[in-house]
DSSP file (Angstrom, degrees, kcal/mol; ACC not computed):
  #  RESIDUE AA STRUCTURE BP1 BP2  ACC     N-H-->O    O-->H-N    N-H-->O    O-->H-N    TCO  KAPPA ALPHA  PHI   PSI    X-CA   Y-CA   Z-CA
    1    1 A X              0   0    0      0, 0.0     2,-0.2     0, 0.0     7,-0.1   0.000 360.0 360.0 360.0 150.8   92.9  -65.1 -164.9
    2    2 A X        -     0   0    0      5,-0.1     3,-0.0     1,-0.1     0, 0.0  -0.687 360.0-171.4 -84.9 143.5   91.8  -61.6 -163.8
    3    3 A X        +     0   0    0     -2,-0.2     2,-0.4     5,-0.0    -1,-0.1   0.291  53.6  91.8-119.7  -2.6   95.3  -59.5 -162.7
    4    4 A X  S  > S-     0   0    0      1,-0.1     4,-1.4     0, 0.0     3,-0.5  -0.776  79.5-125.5 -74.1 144.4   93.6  -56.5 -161.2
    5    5 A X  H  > S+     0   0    0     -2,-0.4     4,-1.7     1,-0.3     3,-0.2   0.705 111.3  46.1 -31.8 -52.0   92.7  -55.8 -157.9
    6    6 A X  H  > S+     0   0    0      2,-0.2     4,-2.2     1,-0.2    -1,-0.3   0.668 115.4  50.5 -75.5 -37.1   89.1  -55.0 -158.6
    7    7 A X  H  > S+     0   0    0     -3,-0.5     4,-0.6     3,-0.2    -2,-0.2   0.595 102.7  56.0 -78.4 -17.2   88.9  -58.2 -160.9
    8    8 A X  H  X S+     0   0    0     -4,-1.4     4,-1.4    -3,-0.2     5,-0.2   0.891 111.2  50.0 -87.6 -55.6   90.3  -60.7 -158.4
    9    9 A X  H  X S+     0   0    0     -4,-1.7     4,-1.2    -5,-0.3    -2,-0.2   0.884 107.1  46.8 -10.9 -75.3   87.5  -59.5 -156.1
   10   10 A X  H >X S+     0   0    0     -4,-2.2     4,-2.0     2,-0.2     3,-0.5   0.897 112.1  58.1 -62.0 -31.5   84.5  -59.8 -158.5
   11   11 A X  H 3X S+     0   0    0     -4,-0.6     4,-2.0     1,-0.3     5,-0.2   0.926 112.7  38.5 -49.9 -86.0   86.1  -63.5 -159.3
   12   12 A X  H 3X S+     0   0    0     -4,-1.4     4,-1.1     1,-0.2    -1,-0.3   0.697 119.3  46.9 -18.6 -43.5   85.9  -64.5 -155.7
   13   13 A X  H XX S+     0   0    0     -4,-1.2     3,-2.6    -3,-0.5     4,-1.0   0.997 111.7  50.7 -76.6 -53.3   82.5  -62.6 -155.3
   14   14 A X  H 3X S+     0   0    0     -4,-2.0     4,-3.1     1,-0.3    -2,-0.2   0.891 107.7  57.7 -32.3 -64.8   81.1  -64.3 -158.7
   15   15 A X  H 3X S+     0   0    0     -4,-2.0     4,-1.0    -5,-0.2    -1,-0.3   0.718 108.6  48.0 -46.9 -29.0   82.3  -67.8 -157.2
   16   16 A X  H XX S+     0   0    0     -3,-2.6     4,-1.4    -4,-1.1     3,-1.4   0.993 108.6  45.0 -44.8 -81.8   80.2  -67.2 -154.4
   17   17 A X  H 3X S+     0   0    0     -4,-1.0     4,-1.2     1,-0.3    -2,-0.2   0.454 111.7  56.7 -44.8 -21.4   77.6  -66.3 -155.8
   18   18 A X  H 3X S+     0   0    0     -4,-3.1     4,-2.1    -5,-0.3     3,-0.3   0.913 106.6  52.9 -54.5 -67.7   78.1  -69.4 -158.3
   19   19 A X  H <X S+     0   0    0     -3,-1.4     4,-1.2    -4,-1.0    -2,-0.2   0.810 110.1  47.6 -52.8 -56.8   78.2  -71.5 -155.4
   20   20 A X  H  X S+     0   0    0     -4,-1.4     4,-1.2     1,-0.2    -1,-0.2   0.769 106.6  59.9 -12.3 -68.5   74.6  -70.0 -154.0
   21   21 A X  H  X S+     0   0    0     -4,-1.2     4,-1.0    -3,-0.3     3,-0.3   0.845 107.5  38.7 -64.9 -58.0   73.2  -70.4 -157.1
   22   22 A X  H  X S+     0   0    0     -4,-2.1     4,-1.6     2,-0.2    -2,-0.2   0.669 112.6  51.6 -82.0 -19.1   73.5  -74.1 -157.5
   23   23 A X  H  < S+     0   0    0     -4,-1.2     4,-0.2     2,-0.2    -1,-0.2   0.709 112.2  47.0 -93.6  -7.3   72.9  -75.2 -154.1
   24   24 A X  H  X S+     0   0    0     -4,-1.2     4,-3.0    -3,-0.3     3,-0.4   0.860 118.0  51.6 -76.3 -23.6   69.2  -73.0 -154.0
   25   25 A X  H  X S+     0   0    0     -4,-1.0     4,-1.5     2,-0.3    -3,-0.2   0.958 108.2  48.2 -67.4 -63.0   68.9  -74.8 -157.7
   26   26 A X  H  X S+     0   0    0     -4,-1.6     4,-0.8     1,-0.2    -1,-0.2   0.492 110.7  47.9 -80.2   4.4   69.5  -77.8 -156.3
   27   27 A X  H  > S+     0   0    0     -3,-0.4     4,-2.7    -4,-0.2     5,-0.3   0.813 112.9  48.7 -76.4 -49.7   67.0  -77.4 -153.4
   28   28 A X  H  X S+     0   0    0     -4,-3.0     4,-1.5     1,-0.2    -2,-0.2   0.807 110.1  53.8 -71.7 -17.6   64.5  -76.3 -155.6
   29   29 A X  H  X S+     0   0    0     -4,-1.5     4,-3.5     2,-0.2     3,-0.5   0.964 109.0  48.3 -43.6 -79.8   65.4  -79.3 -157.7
   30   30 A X  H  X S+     0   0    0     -4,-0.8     4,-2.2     1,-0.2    -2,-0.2   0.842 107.8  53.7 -47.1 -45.1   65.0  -81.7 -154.9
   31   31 A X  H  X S+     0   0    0     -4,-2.7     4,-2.8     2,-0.2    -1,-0.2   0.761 108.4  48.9 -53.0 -44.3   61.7  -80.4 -153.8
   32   32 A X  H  X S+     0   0    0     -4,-1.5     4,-2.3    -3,-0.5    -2,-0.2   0.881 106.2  59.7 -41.5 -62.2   60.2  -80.7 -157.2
   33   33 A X  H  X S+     0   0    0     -4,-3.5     4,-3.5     1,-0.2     5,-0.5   0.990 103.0  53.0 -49.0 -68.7   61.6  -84.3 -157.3
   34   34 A X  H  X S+     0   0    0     -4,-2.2     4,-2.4     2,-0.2     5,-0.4   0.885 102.3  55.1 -23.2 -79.0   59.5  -85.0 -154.3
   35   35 A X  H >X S+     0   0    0     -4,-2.8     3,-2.9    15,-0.5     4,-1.8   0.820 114.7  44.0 -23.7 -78.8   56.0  -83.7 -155.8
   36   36 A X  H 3X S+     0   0    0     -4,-2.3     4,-2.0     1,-0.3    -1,-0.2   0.776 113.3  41.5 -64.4 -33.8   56.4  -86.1 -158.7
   37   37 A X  H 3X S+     0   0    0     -4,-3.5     4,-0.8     2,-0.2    -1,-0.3   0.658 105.9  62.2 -81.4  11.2   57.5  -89.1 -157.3
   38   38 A X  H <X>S+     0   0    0     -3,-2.9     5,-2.1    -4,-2.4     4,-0.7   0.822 115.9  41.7 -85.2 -32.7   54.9  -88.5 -154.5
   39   39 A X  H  <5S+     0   0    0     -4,-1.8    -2,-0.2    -5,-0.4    -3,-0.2   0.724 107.0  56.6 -81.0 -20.3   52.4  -88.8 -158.2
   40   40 A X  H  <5S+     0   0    0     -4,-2.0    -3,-0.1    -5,-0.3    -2,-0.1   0.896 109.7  45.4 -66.5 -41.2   54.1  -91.5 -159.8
   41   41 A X  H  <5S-     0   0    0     -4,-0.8    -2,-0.2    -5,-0.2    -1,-0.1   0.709 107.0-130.7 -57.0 -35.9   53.3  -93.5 -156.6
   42   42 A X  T  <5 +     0   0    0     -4,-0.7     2,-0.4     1,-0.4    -3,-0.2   0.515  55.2 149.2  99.0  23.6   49.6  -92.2 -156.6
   43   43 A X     >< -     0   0    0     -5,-2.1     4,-0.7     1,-0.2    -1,-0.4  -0.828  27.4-172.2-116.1 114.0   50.0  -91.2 -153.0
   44   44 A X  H >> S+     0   0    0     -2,-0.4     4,-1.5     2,-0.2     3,-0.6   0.937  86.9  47.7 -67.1 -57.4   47.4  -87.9 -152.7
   45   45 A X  H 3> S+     0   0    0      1,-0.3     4,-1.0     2,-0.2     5,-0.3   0.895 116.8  45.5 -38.6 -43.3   48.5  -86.8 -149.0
   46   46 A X  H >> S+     0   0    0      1,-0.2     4,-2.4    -8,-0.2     3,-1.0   0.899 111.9  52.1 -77.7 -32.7   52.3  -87.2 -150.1
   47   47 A X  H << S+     0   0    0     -4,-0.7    -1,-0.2    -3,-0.6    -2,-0.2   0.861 114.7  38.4 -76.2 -70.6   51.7  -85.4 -153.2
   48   48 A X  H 3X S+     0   0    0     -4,-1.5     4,-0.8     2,-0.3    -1,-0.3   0.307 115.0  49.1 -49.0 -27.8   50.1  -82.4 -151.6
   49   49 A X  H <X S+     0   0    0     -3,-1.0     4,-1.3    -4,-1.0     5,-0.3   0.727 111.6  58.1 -91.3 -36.5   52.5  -82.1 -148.1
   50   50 A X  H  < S+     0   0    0     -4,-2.4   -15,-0.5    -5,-0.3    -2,-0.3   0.683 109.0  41.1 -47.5 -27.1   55.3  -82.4 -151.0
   51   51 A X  H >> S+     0   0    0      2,-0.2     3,-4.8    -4,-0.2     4,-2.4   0.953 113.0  53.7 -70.7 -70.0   53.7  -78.9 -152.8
   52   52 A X  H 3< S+     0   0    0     -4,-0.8     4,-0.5     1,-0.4    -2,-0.2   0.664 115.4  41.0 -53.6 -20.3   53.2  -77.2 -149.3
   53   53 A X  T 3X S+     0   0    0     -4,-1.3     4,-0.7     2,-0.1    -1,-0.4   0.725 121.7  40.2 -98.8 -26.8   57.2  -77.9 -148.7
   54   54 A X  H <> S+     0   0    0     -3,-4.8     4,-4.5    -5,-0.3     5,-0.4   0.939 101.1  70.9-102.1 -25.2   58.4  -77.0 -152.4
   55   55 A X  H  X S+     0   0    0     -4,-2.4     4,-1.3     2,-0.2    -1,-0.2   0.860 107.5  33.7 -44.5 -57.2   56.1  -73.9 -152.9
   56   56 A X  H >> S+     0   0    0     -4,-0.5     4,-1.4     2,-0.2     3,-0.8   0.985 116.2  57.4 -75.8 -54.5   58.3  -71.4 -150.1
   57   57 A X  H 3X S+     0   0    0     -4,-0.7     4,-0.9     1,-0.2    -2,-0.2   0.870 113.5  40.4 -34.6 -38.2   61.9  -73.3 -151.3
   58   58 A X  H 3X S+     0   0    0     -4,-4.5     4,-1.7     2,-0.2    -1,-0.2   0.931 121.7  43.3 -73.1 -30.6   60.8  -71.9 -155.3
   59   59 A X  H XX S+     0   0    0     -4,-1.3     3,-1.3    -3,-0.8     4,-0.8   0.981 114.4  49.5 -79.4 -82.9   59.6  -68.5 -153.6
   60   60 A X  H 3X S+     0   0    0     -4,-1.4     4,-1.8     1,-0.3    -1,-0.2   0.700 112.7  48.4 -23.6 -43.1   63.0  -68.5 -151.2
   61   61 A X  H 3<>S+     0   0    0     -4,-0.9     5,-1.2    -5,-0.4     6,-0.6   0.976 110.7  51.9 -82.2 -33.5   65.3  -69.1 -154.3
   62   62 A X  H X<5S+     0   0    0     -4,-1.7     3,-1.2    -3,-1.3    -2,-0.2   0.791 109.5  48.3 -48.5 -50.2   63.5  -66.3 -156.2
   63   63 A X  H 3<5S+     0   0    0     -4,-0.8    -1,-0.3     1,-0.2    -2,-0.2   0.875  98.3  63.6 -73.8 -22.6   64.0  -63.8 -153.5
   64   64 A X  T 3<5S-     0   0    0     -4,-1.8    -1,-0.2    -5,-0.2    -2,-0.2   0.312 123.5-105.0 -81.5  22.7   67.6  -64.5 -153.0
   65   65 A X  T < 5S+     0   0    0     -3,-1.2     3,-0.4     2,-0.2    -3,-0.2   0.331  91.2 120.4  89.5 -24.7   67.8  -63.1 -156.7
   66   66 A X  S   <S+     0   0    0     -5,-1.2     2,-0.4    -6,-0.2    -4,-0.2   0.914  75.6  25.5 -61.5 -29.0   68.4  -67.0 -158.0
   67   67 A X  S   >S-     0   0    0     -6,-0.6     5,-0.5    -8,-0.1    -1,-0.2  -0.756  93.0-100.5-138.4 120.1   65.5  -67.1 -160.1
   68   68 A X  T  >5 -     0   0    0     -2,-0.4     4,-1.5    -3,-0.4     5,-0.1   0.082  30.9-132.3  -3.2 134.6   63.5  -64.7 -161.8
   69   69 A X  H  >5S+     0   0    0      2,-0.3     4,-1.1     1,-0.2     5,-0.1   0.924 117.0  50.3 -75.6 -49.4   60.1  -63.9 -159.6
   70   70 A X  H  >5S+     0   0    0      1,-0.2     4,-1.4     2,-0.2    -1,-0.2   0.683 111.9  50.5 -50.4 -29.6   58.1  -64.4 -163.0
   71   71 A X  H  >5S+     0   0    0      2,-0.2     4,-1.2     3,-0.1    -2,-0.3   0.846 115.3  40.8 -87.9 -62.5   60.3  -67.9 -163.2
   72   72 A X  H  X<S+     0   0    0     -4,-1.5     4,-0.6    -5,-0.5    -2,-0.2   0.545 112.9  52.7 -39.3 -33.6   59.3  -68.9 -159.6
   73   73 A X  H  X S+     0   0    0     -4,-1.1     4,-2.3    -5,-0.1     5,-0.3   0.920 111.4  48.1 -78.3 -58.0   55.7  -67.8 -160.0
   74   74 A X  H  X S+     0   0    0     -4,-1.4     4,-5.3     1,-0.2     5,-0.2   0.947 116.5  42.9 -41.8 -50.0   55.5  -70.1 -163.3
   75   75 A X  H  X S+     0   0    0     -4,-1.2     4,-1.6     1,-0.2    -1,-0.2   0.840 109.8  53.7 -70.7 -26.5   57.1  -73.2 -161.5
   76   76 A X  H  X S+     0   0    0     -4,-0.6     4,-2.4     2,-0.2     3,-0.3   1.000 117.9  41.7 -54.7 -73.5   55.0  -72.7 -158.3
   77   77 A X  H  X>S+     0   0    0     -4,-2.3     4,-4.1     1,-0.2     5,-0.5   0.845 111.2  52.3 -38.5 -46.4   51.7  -72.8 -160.9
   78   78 A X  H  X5S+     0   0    0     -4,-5.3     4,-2.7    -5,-0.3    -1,-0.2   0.951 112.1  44.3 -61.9 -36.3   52.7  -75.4 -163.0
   79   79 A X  H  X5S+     0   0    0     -4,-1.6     4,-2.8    -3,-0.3    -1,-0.2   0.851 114.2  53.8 -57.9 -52.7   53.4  -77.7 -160.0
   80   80 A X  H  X5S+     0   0    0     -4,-2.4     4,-2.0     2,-0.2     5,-0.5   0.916 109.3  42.2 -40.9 -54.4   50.1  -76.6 -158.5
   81   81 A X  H  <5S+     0   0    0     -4,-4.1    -2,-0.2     1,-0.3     5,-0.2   0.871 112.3  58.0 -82.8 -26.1   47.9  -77.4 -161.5
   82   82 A X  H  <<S+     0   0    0     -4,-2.7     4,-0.4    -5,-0.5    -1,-0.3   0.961 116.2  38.3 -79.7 -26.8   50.1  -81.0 -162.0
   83   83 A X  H  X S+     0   0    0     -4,-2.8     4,-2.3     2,-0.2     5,-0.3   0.851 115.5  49.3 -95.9 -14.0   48.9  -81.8 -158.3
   84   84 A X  H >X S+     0   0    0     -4,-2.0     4,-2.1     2,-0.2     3,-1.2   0.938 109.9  48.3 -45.8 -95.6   45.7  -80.5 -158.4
   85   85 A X  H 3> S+     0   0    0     -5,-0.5     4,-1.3     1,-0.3    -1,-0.2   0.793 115.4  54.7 -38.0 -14.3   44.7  -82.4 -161.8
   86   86 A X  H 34 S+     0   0    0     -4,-0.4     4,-0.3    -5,-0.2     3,-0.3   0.956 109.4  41.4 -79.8 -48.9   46.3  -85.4 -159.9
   87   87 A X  H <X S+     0   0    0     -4,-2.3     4,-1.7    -3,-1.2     3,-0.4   0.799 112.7  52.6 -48.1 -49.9   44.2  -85.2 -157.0
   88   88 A X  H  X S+     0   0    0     -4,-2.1     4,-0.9    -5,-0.3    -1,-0.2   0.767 115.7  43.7 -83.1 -20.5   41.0  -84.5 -158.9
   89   89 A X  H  X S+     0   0    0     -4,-1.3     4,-1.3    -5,-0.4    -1,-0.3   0.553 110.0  52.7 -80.2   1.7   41.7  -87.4 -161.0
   90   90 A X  H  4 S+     0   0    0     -3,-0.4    -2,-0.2    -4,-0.3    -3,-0.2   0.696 113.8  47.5 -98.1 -12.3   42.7  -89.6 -158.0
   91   91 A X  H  < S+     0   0    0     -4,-1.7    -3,-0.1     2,-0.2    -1,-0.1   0.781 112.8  49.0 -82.0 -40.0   39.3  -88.6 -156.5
   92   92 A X  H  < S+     0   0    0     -4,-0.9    -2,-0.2     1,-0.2    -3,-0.1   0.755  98.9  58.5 -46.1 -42.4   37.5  -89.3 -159.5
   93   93 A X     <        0   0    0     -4,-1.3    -1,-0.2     1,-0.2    -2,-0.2   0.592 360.0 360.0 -78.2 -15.3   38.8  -92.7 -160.3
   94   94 A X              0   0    0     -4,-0.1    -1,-0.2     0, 0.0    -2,-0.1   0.269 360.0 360.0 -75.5 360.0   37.2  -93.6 -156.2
């Protein structure tokens, strides 16, 4: 346990920030979730308002310093190109 002044501080602040950190993680988590079971179901519309909702929540965790911008940018794309290719085969298959 930290016994300085300056160290009982950073603890506290650190715990915050801890705390921060796992509930933007676990938005961005949740949001994620969505997209894919809105494609396991096949449902394009859900698929696609599910992107448009998780796309600013990865962007929002990024700026508040919880993830990396290059890390946010990646997760944004990948998610994009998995509902895209879903869509463009669910259009195909019609």
């Amino acid at each position: 346990m930290a016994n300085h002044k300056s160290a009982l501080k950073r603890n506290r602040q650190s715990l915050v920030r801890r705390a921060r950190n796992r509930a933007n993680k676990s938005k961005v988590k949740t949001a994620v979730r969505a997209v894919d079971e809105a494609i396991e179901q096949g449902a394009v519309e859900a698929a696609q308002a599910a992107l448009i909702v998780a796309i600013p929540v990865i962007q929002k965790a990024a700026s508040k310093g919880t993830f990396h911008r290059k890390t946010a940018s990646r997760k944004v794309s990948r998610l994009t190109k998995r509902v895209n290719g879903f869509v463009a085969g669910a259009q195909a298959a019609e």
